[in-house]
N, C-alpha and C positions, 0 to 999 in steps of 0.2 A: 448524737448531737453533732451538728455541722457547723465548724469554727471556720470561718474565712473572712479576706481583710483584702484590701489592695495596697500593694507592695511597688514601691517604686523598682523599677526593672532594668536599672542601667544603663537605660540607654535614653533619659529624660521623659520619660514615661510613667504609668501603672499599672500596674496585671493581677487580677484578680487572681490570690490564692487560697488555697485551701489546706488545713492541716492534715497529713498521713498519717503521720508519725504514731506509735505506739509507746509510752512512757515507760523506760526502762523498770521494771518495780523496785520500787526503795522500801528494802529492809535495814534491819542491823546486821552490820559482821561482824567477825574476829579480825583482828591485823594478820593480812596474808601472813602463810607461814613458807612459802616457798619464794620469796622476794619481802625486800624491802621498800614500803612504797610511801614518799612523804608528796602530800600534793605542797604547792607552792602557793599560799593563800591571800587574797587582798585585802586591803583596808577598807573601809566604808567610813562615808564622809559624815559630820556633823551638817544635817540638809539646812541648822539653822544657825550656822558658825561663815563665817571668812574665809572659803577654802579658794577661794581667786588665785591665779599664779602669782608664785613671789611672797603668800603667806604663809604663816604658819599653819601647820595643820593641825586640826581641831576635828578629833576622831572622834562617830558615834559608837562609842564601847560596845553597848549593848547589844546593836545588831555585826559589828566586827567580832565580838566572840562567841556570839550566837554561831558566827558562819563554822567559827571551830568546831564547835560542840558539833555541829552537823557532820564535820569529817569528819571528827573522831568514831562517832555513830558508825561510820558506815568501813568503821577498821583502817583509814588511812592517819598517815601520820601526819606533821604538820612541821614543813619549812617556813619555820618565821621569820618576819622581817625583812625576807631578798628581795630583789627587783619588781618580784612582783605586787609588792606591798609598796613600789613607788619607791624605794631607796632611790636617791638620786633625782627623782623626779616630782620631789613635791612632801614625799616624808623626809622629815627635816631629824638630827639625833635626839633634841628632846621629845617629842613623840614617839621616837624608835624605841627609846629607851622605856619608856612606860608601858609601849606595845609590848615587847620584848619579858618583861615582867610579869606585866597581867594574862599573857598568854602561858607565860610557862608555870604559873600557881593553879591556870586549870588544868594541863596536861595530866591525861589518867596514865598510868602506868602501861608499861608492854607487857603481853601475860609471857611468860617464861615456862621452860621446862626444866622439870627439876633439877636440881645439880646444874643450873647453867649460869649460876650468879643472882646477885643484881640485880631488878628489874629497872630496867631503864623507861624515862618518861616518852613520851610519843610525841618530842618535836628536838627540831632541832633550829638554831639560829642563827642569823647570819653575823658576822663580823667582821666588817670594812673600816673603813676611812672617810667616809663621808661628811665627819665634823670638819676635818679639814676643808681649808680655804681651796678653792683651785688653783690651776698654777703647780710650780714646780717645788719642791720639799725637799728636803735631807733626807737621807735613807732613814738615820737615825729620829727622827719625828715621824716618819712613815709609821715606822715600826713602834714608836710612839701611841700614835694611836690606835693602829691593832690594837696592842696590848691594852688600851683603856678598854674595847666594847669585847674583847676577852674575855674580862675581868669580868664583864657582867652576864655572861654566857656559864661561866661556870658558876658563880653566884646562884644565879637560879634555875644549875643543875641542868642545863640544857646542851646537849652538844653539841660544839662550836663550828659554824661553814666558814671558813677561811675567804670569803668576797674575795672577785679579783676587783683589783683597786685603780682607782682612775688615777688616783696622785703617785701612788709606784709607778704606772705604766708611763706617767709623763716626767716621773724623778729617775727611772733607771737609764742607764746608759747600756747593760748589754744582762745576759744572762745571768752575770756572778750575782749583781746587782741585785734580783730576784732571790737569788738562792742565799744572800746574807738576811735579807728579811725573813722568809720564809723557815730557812734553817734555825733560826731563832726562836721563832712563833712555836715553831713546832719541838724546838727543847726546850720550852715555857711552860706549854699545855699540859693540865694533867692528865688528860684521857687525848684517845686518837679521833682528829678533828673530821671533816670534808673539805677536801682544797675543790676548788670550784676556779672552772675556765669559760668564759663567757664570751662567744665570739663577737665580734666589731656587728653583725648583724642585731645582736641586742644591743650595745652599746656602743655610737663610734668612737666613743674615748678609749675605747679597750683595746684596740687595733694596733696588731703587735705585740701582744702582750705577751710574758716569758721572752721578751728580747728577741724574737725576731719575726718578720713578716710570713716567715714560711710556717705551713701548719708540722710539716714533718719536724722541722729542725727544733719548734715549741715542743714537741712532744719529745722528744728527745732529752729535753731539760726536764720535763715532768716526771720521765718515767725516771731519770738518773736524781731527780730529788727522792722520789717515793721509795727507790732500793735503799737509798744512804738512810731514809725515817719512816722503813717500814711498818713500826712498831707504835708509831704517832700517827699513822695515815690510816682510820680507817675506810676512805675510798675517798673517791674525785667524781664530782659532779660536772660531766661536761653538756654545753650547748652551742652546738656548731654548726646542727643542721645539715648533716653528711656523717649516711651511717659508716661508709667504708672508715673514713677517720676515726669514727667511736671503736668499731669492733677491730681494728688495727691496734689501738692502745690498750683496747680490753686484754686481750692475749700479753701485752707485753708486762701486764702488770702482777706483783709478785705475789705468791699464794696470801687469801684471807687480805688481800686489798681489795675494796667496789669499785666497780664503774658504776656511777648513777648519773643513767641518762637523764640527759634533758633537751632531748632531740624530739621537741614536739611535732616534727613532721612525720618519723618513722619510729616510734614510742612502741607500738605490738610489736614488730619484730624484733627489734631490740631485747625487749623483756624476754619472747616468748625463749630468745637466744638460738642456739644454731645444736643443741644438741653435745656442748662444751662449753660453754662461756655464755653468759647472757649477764642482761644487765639489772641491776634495780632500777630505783624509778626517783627522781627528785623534778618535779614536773609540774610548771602553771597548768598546764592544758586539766592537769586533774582536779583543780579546781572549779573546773566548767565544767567537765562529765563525770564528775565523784560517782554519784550512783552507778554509770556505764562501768568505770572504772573498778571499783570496790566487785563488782559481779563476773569479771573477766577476770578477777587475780582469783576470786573463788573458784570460777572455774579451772584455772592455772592448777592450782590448789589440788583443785579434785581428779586432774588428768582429763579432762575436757576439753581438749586445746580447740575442738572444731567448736564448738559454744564460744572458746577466748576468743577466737579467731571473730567470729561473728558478733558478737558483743561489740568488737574494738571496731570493726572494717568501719562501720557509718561514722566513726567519731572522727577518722581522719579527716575527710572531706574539712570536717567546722574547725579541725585545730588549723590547716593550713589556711583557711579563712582569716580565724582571728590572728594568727602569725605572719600573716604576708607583710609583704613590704609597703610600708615602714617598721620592722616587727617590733619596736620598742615601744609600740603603740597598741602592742596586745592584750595590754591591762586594760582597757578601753573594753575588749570583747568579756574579760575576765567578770567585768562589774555589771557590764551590758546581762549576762545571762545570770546572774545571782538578782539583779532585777527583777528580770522577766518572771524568775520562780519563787520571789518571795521571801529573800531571803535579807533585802533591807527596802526600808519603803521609801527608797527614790535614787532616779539612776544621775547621781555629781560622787564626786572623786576630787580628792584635795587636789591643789594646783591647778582643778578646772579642768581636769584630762578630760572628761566624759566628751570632748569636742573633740578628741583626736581619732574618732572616726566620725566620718561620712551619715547619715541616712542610709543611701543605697549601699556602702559597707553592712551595717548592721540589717538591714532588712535581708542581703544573704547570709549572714551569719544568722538570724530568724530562721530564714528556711533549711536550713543546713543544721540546724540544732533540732527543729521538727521533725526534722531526716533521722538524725542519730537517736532520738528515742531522749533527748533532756531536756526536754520542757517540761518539769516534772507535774505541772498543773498549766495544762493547756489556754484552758477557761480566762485565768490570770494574764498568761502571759500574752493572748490573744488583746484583752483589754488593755492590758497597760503599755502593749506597743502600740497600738491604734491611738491611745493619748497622745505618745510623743507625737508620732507622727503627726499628729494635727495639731501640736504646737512648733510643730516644725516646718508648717505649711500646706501639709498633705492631707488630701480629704480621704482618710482610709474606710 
């Protein structure tokens, strides 16, 4: 069967496309066993609530933890809550807070090997500052409210991501200033959390962040917090978008601590690692190509790295799409393709995101996901961008 549509082309035009792509097959997996991999999951809007900018958000459950169950299916784990769920940009704390809850009562267990404890649930959640007012704070209220969404991270058994925080970033004065909140938090917790560093490309309020503009001299504070609470740190989630950076901190960090990338541009090599040091995975983009994802760590898994290899190559292309600049606008692309394949019936996003891309944005994130093999039901997603577009003007 032959799927084709007209595609506006960039250049104030249309061009007649057609789909190639072959759909990656979606089975069930086990959670890799040779990496860690949590994808970074969104929200899905109530289509018939007040989700305009500046309201509260008023989630449709249903199809929001419907999207879970789908990754858990396919053996990934699940970072809740962070950026890519809108922190900051439209999920407000009470929302968070109920998302946060209802996701971590369905998380299945990790399978475990014998004698290795424990089994730990398969998500982990994020825990910022976000109730807080903008503006400038006291360290001591910073630290304040960490410790309230803490609280509710261990509550419901889920391990804690330490958010970097827009109100420290605009309350500290220099390095110490970080390392009093932080050194806190982290002889508070009862298990070893994820500290998470977020470059000013995802967020410009973040710019700077660990007290200084230079990436060297930030990392230098991180590696010298993580030695002092090695035993509180089970890894650091960075997204910076420069792998030299990541695998420069990878090496410096101290045995049985993670780097979890979240370098959605260079995400394969990173994981596949260098033969010593590789990274795990905490990553929006795997939300968008789960199934590509979930079968490139199998193959990881199974010693196939020319199948990883291959599996991953197509999916760059769509992550650098959805991630360009403006990148804090990549939840936009995140929702865009959980659309397209059915996994909530209509493309709005609280706060009204679903506008912060373009048309001809998404129609090349369309081709560029036909490319990578994730349109997991072509038919669908064929029709339901041909809708938009023609409530968007275009005779597709």
């Amino acid at each position: 069967m032959t799927l084709s549509l007209r595609l506006p082309d960039g250049t104030g035009g249309l061009q007649s496309y057609q789909l190639t792509g072959t759909p990656v097959a979606h089975g069930t997996y086990q959670p890799a066993t040779s990496r860690l991999a949590f994808a970074a999951a969104h929200v899905v809007s109530d289509p018939l609530a007040d989700n305009s900018p500046g309201a509260p958000a008023v989630i449709d459950w249903e199809h929001t933890l419907g999207f879970r169950r789908h990754l858990w299916s396919l053996g990934l784990s699940v970072a809740e809550a962070m950026d890519t769920a809108q922190r900051g940009m439209g999920l407000d704390w009470p929302a968070t807070q109920e998302l946060i809850r209802r996701s971590a009562a369905e998380a299945p267990l990790r399978p475990t090997s014998p004698g290795s404890g424990a089994a730990e649930k398969q998500i982990a959640v994020g825990v910022g500052t976000d109730h807080l007012a903008a503006g400038v704070h006291g360290l001591d209220a910073v630290i304040a409210a960490y410790e309230e969404q803490l609280a509710l991270a261990e509550e419901v058994g889920a391990q804690p991501i330490l958010m970097a925080s827009r109100a420290l970033c605009a309350s500290a004065g220099s390095p110490d200033d970080y390392r009093k909140v932080y050194d806190r938090l982290l002889g508070q917790s009862t298990r070893p959390v994820v500290l998470h560093w977020l470059g000013s490309m995802f967020d410009p309020a973040l710019d700077g962040y660990w007290g200084s503009d230079s990436l060297d001299t930030a990392a230098d504070v991180v590696v010298d917090l993580i030695n002092e609470n090695a035993g509180k740190v089970d890894g650091i989630k960075i997204s910076l978008l420069d792998a030299s950076k990541e695998i420069a901190l990878r090496k410096r960090l101290p045995a049985g601590v993670r780097l979890y990338t979240g370098d959605d541009f260079n995400y394969p090599e990173l994981i596949r690692g260098d033969g010593e040091h590789h990274s795990d995975a905490l990553l929006g983009i795997f939300a968008a190509i789960a199934p590509a994802a979930a079968a490139a760590l199998k193959a990881l898994d199974d010693g196939e790295l020319t199948k990883y290899d291959e599996i991953f190559a197509p999916t760059v292309p769509l992550a650098r799409q959805i991630f360009s600049a403006p990148t804090y606008y990549y939840k936009t692309g995140i929702a865009f393709l959980a659309w397209l394949n059915g996994h909530q019936p209509g493309f709005g996003m609280v706060g009204g995101l679903q506008t912060g891309r373009s048309l001809p944005h998404l129609a090349d994130t369309f081709r560029l996901a036909d490319a990578a093999g994730v349109l997991t039901s072509p038919e669908l997603a064929v029709d339901r961008f041909r809708r938009l577009l023609v409530v968007g003007g275009v005779d597709a």
